[in-house]
C-alpha positions in Angstrom: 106.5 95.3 153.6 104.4 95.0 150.3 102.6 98.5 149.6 98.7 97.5 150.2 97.1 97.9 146.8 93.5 99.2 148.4 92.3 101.6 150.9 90.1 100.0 153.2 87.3 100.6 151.1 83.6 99.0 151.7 81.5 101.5 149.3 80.2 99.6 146.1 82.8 97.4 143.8 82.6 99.8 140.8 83.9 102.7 142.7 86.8 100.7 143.9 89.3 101.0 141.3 89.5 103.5 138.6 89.2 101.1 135.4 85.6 99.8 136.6 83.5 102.7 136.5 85.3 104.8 133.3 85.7 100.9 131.0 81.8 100.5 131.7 80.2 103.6 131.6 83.0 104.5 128.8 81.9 101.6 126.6 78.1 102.2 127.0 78.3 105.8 126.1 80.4 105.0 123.0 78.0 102.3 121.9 75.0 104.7 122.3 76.4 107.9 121.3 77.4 105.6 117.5 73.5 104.5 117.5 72.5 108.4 117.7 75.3 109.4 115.5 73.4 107.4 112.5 70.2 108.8 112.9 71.8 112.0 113.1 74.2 111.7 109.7 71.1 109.9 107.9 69.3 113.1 108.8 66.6 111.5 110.4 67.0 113.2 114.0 68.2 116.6 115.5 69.4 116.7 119.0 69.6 119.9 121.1 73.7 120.8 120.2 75.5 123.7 119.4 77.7 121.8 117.7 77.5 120.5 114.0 76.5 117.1 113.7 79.4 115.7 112.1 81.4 118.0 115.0 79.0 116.4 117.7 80.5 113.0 116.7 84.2 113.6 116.1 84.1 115.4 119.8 82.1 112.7 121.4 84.6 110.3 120.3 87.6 112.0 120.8 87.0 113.7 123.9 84.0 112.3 125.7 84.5 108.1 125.1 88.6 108.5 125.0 89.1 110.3 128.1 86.9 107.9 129.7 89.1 105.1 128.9 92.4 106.5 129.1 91.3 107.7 132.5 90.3 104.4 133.8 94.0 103.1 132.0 96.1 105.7 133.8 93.7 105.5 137.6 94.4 101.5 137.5 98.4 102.0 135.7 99.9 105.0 137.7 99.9 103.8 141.6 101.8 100.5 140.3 104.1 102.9 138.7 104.4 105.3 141.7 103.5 102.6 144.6 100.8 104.9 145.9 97.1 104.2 146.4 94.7 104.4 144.0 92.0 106.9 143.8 89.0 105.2 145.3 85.2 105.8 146.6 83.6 109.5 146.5 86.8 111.1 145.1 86.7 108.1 141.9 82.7 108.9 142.0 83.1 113.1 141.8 85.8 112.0 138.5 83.0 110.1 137.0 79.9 112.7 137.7 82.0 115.3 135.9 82.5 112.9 133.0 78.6 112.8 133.2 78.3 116.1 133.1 80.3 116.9 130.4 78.7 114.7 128.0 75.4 116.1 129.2 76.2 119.7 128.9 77.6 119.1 125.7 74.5 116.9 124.3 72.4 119.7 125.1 74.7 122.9 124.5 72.4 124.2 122.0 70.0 124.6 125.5 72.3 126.0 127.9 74.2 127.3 126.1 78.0 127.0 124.2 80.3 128.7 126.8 78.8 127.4 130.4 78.4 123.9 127.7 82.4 124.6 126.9 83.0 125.4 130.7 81.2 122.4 132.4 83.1 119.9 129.7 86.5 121.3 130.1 86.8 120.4 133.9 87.1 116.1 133.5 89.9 116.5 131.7 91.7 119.2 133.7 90.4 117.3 137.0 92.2 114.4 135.4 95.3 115.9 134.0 95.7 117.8 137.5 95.3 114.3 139.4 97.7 112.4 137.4 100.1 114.9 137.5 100.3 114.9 141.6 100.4 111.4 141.7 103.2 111.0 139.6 105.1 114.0 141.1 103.9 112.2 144.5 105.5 109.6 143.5 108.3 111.0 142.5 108.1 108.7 139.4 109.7 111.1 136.7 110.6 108.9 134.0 106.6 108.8 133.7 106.0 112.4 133.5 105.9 111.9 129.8 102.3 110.7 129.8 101.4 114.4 130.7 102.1 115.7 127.6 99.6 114.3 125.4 96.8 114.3 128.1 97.6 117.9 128.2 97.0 118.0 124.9 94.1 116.3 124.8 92.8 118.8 127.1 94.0 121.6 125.2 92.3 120.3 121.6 89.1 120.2 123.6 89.4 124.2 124.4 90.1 124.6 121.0 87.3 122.2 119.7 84.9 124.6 121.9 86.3 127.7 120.8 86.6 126.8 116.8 82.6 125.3 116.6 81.6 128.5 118.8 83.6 131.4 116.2 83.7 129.2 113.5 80.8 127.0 113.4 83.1 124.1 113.1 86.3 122.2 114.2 89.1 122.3 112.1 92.6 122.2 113.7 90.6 120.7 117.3 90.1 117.5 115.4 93.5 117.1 114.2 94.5 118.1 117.6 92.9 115.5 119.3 93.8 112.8 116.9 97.4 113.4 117.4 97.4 113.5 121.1 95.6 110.0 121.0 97.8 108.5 118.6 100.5 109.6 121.1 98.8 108.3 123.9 99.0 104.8 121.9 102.3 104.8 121.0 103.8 105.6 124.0 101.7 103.3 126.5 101.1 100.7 123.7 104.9 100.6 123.0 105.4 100.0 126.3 103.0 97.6 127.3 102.3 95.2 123.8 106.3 94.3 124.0 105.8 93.5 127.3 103.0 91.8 128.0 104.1 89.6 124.7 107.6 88.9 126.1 105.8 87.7 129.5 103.7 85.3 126.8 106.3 84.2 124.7 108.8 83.4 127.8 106.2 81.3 129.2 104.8 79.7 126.4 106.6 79.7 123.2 110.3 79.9 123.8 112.2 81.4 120.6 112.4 85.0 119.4 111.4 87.9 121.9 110.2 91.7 121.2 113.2 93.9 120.9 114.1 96.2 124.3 113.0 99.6 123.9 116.0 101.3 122.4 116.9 104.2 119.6 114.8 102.8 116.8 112.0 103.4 119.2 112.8 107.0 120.6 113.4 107.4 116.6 109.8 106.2 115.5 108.2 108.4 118.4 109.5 111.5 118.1 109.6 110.9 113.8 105.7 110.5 114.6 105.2 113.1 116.7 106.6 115.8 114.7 104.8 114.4 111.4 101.2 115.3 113.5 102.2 118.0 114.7 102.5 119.6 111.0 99.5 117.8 110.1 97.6 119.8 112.6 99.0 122.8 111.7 99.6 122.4 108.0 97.3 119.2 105.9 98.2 120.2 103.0 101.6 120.7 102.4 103.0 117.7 100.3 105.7 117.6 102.9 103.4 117.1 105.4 101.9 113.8 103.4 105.8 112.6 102.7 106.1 112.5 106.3 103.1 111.4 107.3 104.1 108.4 104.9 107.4 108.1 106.4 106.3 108.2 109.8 103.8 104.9 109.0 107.1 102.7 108.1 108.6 103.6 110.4 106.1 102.4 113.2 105.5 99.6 111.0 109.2 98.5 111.2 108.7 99.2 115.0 106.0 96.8 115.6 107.4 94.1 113.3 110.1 93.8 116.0 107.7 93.0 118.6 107.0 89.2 117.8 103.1 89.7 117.4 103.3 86.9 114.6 104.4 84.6 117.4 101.3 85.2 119.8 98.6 83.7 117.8 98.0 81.2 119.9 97.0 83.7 122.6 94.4 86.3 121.1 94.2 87.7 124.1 98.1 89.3 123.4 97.3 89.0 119.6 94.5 91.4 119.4 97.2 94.3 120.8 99.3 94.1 117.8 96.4 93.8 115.1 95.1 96.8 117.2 98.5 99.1 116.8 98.8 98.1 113.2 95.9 101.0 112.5 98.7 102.9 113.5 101.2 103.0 110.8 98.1 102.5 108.4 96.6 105.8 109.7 99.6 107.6 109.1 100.2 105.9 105.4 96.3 107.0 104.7 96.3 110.1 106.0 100.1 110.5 104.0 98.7 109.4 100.6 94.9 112.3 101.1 97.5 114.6 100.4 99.9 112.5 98.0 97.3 111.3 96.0 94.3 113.3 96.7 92.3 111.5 93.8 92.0 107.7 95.3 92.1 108.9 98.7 89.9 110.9 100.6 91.0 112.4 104.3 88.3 109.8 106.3 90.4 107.5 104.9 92.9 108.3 107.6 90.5 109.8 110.0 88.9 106.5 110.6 92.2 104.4 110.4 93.0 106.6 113.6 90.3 106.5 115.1 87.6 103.6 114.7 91.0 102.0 113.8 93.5 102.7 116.1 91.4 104.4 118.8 89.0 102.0 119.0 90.5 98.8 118.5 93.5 99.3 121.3 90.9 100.5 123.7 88.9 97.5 123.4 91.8 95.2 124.0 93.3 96.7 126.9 89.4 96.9 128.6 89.7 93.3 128.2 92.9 92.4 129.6 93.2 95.0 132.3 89.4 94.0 133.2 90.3 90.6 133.5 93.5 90.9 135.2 92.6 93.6 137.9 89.4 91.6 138.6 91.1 88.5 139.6 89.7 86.2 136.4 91.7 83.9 134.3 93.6 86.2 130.8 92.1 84.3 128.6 89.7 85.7 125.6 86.1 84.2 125.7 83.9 83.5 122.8 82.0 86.7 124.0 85.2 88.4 123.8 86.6 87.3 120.7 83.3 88.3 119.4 83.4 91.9 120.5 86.5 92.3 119.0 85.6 91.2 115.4 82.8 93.3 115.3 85.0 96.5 115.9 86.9 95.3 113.5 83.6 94.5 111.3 83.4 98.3 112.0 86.5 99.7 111.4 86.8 97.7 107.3 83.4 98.6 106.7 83.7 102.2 107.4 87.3 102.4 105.8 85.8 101.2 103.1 82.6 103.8 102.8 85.6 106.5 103.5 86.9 105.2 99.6 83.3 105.3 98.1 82.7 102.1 97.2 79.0 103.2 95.6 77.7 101.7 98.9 78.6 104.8 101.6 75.6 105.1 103.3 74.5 101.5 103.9 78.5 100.8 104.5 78.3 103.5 107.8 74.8 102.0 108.8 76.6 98.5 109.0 79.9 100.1 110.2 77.4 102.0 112.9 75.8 98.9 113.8 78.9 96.8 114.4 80.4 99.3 116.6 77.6 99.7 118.5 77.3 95.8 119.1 80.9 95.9 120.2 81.2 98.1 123.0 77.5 97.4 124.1 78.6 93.6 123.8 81.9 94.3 125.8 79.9 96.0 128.9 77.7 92.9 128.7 80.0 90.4 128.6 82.7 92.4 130.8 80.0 94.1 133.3 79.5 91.4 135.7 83.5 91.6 135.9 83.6 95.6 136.3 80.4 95.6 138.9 80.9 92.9 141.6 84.2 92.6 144.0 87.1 91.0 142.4 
């Protein structure tokens, strides 16, 4: 017999899934926490942190909005790789309070303080880690185990983020840390799912050339990756460090060009997750060529190719499918869609391009700002009705 998907659940709709209540709430924060991030760079506010401005934002991003999303991804993706049930109801709803908390306690860390601040943060993403953990072990779906690593990671950076702004009085290797567990995150689940969720498009719909099976090019490109961020956490500078950094970019690039994205444009809806990974390799090239040629290109460069880039774009696009397919609607992109996805990318150019110093920096982030704000604000308006009744 079919494994039932559900409990028999009658609590509220957005508690009934994991992707509902962490893609909402997820997209809301990072939409409000960019509109107080401006303010706060322009110098026109203060807010009650311990943390550094600048160190406020990079951690909200990394490990306040992310973890939201990726823990909605994995709570809706792990029981159709294990065949359990999904975590539903008060045990989803204590996940999602200590999310809440987290951002809270760090928002106002300056107040209660930078350890208890540190302490009450630290427990979504270990409640998290711990939970996917036993459901994959549960499962007894091993080849999955993989996923663990970078969440642990992610997890770890955070520690470290605490500790370095509380002994330091700013991040330094945290931020690396957490960009390279991301990127990991992305390469691994977005390698697996953008081939196939394009094959599935292109068998249906335009016959012709498929994305290549996952084979040795691919373990090649992830592991070449993996071991380029890791010495770019530990070591920036090194010229070796930018050479592979480089290195690691083509080779992605080469990756995804085997994937067929050209052939999707008549679905955006597939399209958007290649134009999405393609921040990959070009985080890697910019974050290569801060070190290689230090002179044309400054480190945001590559922070923000990552991150409003990479980060940001791929998180939008699998909110949208994965909202629409778990919710029972039609995968197709709206015009309200389509539109929340050019203003990330409104976001992404226009803050890439006040990373190189154009003579317009300021004004460029206050657009960049703006954009994203109206993106992830736009998608829990267009895609709340979606996340907040029953499918």
């Amino acid at each position: 017999m079919p494994i039932p998907r559900l409990w028999n659940y009658e609590g509220p709709a957005i508690l009934s899934y994991g992707f509902r209540p962490f893609f909402f709430f997820g997209a809301i924060y990072s939409g409000l926490a960019v509109l107080l991030w401006v303010p706060l760079f322009q110098g026109w506010l203060e807010i009650q942190t311990a943390f550094h401005p600048i160190d406020w934002h990079i951690h909200e991003m990394l490990f306040g909005f992310l973890p939201a999303v990726v823990t909605g991804f994995l709570l809706t993706a792990v029981p159709n790789w294990t065949g359990r049930l999904p975590v539903q109801g008060s045990k989803l709803g204590i996940l999602v309070a200590l999310w809440v908390i987290g951002r809270i306690a760090v928002l106002f860390s300056a107040w209660i303080g930078a350890i208890p601040a540190a302490c009450l943060d630290g427990l979504f993403l270990l409640a998290v880690t711990a939970a996917t953990a036993n459901e994959i072990v549960s499962g007894r779906n091993w080849r999955n185990l993989k996923v663990l690593i970078p969440l642990t990671v992610l997890f770890l950076g955070n520690v470290v983020f605490h500790l370095e702004a509380y002994f330091q009085g700013t991040s330094d290797y945290a931020r690396r840390l957490g960009v390279a567990a991301a990127i990991t995150l992305i390469m691994l689940i977005g390698g697996r799912i953008i081939p196939s969720f394009t094959r599935n498009w292109l068998v249906r719909e335009n016959p012709g050339r498929l994305p290549v099976s996952f084979g040795r090019l691919d373990v090649f490109a992830v592991v070449a990756s993996v071991l380029a961020l890791g010495l770019w956490v530990a070591r920036p500078e090194l010229v070796l460090t930018g050479a592979l950094m480089v290195a690691a970019g083509g080779v992605n690039l080469v990756r995804m060009a085997r994937w067929a994205g050209e052939r999707t444009l008549r679905e955006p809806l597939v399209f958007i997750l290649h134009i999405a990974f393609l921040f990959v390799p070009a985080g890697f090239v910019l974050t290569g060529l801060t070190v290689l040629l230090p002179a044309f290109v400054l480190p945001q460069a590559g922070y923000h190719a990552f991150g409003a880039g990479a980060i940001g774009t791929m998180t939008l696009a699998v909110m949208m499918r994965a909202t629409l397919g778990h919710t029972g609607h039609e995968l197709s992109m709206s015009k309200g869609a389509m539109a929340v996805f050019l203003l990330a990318l409104v976001a992404v150019v226009t803050r890439l391009a006040a990373a190189f110093d154009l003579g317009a920096g300021a004004h460029l982030i206050e657009i960049s700002g703006g954009a994203w704000a109206a993106s992830f604000l736009g998608f829990a308006l267009v895609f709340g009705p979606m996340l907040l009744k029953p499918r």
